[in-house]
C-alpha positions in Angstrom: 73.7 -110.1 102.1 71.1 -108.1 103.8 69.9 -110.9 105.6 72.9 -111.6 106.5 73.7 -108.1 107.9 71.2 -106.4 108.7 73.0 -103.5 110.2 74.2 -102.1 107.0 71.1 -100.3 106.6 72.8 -97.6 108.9 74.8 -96.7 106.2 72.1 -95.6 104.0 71.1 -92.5 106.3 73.8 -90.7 105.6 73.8 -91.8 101.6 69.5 -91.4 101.9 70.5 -87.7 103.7 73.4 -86.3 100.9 70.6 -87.6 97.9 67.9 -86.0 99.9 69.1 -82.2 99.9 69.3 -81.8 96.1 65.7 -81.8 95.3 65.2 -79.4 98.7 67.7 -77.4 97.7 66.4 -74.7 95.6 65.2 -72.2 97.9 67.7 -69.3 98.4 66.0 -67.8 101.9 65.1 -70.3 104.7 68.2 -70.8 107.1 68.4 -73.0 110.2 70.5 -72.2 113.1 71.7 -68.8 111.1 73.2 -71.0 108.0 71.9 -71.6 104.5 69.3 -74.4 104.6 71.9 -76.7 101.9 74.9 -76.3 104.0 72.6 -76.9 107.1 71.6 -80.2 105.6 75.0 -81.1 104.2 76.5 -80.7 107.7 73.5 -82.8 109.3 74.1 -85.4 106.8 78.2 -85.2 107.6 77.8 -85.5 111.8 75.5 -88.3 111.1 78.0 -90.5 109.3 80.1 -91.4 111.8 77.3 -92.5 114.1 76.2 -94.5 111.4 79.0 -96.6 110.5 80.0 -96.6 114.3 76.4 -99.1 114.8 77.8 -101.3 111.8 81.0 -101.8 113.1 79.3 -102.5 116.6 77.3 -105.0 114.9 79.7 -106.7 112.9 81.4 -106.9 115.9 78.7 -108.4 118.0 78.8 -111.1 115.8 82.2 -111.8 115.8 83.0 -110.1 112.3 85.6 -107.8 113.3 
């Protein structure tokens, strides 16, 4: 299937992102942008899922799958 669609790998940012912050996690001081470093890196992950399956469906599309 993956050499079939390549594309789908744009799905595993936001999957690779959400898995990502749990081991990262454990620190109770850094923030970025003024917010606690986990919701910082849940949000990330969240605005980056759309984009993500956005470049599938232009894809799948490109190739006449939609």
């Amino acid at each position: 299937m993956l050499k079939k669609r390549p594309a789908i790998l744009w799905l595993l940012v936001p999957y690779v992102l959400y898995l990502g912050a749990l081991p990262l996690a454990d620190r109770v001081h850094p923030t970025v942008l003024g917010l606690p470093f986990l919701f910082f890196w849940l949000l990330l992950a969240t605005l980056l899922t759309p984009p993500a399956v956005y470049l599938l469906y232009r894809s799948d599309r490109k190739r006449g799958r939609a």
